[in-house]
TORPA-4810 file (N, C-alpha, C, O; in nm, 3 decimals):
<nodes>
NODE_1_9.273_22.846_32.102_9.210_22.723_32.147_9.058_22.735_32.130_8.995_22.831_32.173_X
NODE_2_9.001_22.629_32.061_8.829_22.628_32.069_8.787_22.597_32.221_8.845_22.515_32.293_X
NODE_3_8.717_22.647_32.245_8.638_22.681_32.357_8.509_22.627_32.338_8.452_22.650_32.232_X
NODE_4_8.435_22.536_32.454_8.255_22.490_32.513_8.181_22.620_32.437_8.097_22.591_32.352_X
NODE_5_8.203_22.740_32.458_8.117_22.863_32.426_8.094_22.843_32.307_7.981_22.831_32.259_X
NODE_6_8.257_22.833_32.213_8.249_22.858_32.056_8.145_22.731_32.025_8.032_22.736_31.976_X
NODE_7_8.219_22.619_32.069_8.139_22.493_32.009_7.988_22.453_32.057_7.942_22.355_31.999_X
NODE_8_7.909_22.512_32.147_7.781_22.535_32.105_7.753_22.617_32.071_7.632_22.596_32.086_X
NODE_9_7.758_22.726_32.023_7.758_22.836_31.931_7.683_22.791_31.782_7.592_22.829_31.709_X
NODE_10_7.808_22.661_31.794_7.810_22.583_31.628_7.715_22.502_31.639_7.652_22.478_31.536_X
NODE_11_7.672_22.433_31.765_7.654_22.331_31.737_7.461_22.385_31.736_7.371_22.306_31.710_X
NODE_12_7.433_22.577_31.781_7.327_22.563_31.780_7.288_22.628_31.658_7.168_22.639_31.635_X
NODE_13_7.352_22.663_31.597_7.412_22.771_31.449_7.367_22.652_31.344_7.306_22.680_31.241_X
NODE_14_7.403_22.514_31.378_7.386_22.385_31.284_7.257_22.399_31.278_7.231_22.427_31.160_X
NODE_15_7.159_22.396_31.342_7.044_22.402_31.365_6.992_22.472_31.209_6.942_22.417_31.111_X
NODE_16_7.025_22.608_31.233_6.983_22.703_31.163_7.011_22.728_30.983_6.941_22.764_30.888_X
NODE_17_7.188_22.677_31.011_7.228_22.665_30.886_7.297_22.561_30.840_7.267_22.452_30.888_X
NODE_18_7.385_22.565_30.756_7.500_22.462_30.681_7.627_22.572_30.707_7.645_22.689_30.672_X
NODE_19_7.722_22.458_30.802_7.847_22.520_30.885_7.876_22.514_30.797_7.813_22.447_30.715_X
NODE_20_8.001_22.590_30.759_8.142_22.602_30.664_8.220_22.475_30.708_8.205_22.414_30.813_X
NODE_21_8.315_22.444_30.598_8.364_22.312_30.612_8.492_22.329_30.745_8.529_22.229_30.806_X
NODE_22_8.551_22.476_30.777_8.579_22.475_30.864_8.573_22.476_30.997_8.647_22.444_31.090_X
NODE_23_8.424_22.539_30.979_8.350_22.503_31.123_8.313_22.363_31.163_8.321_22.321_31.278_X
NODE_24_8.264_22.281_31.038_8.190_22.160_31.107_8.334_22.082_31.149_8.334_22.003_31.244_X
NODE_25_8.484_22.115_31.058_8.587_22.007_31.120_8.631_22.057_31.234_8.680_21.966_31.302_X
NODE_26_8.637_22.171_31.291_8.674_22.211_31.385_8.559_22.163_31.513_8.613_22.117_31.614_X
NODE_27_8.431_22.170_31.514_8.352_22.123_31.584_8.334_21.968_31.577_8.285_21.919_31.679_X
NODE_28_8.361_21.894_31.491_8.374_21.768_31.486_8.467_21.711_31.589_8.440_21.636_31.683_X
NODE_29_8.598_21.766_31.547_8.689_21.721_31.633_8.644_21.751_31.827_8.633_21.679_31.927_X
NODE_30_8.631_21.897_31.799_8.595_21.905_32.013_8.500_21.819_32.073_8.499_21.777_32.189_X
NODE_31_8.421_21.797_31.983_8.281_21.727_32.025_8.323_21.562_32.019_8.258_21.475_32.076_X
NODE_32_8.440_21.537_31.940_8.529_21.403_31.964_8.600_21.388_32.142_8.597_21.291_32.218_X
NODE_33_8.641_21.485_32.157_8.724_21.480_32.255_8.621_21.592_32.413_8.669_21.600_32.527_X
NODE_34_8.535_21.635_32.386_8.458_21.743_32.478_8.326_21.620_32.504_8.243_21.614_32.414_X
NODE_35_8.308_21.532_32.615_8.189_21.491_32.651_8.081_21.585_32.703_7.966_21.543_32.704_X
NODE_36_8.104_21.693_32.741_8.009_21.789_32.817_7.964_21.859_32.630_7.841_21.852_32.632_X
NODE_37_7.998_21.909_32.504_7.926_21.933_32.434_7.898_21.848_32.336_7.890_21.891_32.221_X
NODE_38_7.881_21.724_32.361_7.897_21.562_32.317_7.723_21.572_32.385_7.621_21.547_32.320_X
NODE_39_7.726_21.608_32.504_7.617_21.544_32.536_7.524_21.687_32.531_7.409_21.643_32.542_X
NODE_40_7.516_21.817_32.522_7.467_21.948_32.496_7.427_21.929_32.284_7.348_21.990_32.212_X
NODE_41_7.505_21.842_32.261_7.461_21.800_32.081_7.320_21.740_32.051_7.220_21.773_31.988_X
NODE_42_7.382_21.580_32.169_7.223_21.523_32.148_7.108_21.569_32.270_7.017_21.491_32.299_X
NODE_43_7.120_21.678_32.325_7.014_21.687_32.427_6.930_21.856_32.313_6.811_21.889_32.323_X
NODE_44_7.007_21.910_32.246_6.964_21.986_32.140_6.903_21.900_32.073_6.784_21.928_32.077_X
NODE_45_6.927_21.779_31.993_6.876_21.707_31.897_6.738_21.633_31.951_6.655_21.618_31.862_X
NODE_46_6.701_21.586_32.079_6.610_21.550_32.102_6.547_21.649_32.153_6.450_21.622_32.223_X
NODE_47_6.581_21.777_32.135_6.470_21.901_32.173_6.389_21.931_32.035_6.278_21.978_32.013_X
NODE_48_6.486_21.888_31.959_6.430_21.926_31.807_6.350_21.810_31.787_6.232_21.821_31.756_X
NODE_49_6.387_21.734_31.797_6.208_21.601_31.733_6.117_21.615_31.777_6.008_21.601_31.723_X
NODE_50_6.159_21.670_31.972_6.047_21.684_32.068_5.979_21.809_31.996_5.857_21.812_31.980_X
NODE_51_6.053_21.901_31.958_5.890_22.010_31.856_5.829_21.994_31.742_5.721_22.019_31.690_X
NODE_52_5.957_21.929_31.709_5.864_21.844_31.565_5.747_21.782_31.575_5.645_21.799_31.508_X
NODE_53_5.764_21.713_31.656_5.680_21.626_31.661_5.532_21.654_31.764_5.428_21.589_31.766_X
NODE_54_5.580_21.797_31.858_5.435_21.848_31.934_5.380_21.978_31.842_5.283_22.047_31.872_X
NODE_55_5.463_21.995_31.725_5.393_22.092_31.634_5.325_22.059_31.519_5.309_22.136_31.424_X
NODE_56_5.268_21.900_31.530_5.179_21.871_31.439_5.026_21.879_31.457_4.972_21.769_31.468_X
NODE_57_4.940_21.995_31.462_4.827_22.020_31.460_4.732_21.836_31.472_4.653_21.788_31.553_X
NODE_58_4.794_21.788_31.351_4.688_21.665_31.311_4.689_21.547_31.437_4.598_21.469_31.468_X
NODE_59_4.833_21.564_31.502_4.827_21.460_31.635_4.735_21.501_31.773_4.710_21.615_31.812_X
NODE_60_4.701_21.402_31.820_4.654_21.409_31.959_4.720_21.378_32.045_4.807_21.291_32.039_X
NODE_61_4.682_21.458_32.163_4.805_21.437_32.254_4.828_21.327_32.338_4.901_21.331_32.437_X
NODE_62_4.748_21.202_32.285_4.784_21.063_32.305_4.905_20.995_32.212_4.989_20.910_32.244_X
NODE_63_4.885_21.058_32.098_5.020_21.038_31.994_5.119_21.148_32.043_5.230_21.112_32.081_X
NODE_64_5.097_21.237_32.044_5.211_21.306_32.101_5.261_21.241_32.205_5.367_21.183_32.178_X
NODE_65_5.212_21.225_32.349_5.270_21.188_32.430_5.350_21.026_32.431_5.443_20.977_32.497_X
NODE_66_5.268_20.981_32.331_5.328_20.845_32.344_5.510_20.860_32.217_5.628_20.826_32.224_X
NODE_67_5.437_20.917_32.139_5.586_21.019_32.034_5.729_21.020_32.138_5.838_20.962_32.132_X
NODE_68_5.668_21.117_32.233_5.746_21.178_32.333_5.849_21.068_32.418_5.968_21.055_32.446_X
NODE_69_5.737_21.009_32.435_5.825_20.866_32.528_5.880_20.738_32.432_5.920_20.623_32.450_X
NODE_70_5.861_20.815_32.335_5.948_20.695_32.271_6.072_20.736_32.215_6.169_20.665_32.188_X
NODE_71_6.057_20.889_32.197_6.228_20.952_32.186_6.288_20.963_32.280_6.409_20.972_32.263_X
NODE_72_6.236_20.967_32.418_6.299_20.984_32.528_6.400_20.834_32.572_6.515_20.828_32.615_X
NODE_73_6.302_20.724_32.540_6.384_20.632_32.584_6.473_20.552_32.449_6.505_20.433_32.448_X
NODE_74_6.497_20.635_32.360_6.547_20.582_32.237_6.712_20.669_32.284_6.825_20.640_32.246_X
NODE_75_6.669_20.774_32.373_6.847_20.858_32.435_6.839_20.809_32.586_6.843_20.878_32.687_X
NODE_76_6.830_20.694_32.576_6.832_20.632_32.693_6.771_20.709_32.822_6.837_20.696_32.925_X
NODE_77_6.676_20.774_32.828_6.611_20.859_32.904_6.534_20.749_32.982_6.532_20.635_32.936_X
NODE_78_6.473_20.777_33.091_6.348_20.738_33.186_6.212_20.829_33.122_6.226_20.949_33.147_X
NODE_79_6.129_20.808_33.073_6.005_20.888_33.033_5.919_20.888_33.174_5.833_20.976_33.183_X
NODE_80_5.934_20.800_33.280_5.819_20.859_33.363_5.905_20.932_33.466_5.866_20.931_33.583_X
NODE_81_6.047_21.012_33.425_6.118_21.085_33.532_6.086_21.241_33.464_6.155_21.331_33.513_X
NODE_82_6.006_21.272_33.376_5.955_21.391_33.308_5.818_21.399_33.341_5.754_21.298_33.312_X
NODE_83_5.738_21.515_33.406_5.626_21.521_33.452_5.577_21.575_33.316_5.628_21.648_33.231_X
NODE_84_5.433_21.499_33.327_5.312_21.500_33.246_5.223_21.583_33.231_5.122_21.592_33.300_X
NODE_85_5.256_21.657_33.133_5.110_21.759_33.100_4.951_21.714_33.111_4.863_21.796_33.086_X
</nodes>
């Protein structure tokens, strides 16, 4: 049986590389039927824009921050429930 462990494993492994076609169908499917690594997928994915996007030297942290709150409420987030640097 796939297991929460295995499937973020994959889902943080995606990150890094290109799954095998058996990994991504096998993680496709749990993440169909698993809401708890359904929602551990996109809370990884908006960690990743969130550095993308604070590791651009050329922004200020008026663009950053405003960056920030606009991915936040694009995953249906509250941006003023995250304290402010």
């Amino acid at each position: 049986m796939f297991m929460c462990s295995s499937a973020t494993r994959l889902i943080s492994d995606a990150c890094d590389r290109r799954l095998a076609v058996r990994e991504l169908v096998t993680l496709r499917f749990h993440v169909t039927i698993c809401p708890h690594c359904r929602r551990y997928r996109q809370q990884l994915a908006v960690i990743q824009r969130l550095v993308q996007l604070c590791t651009g030297d050329h922004l200020s942290p008026e663009a950053v921050s405003a960056s920030v709150r606009r991915v936040l409420k694009r995953q249906g987030l509250d941006p003023d429930a995250f304290p402010r640097s």
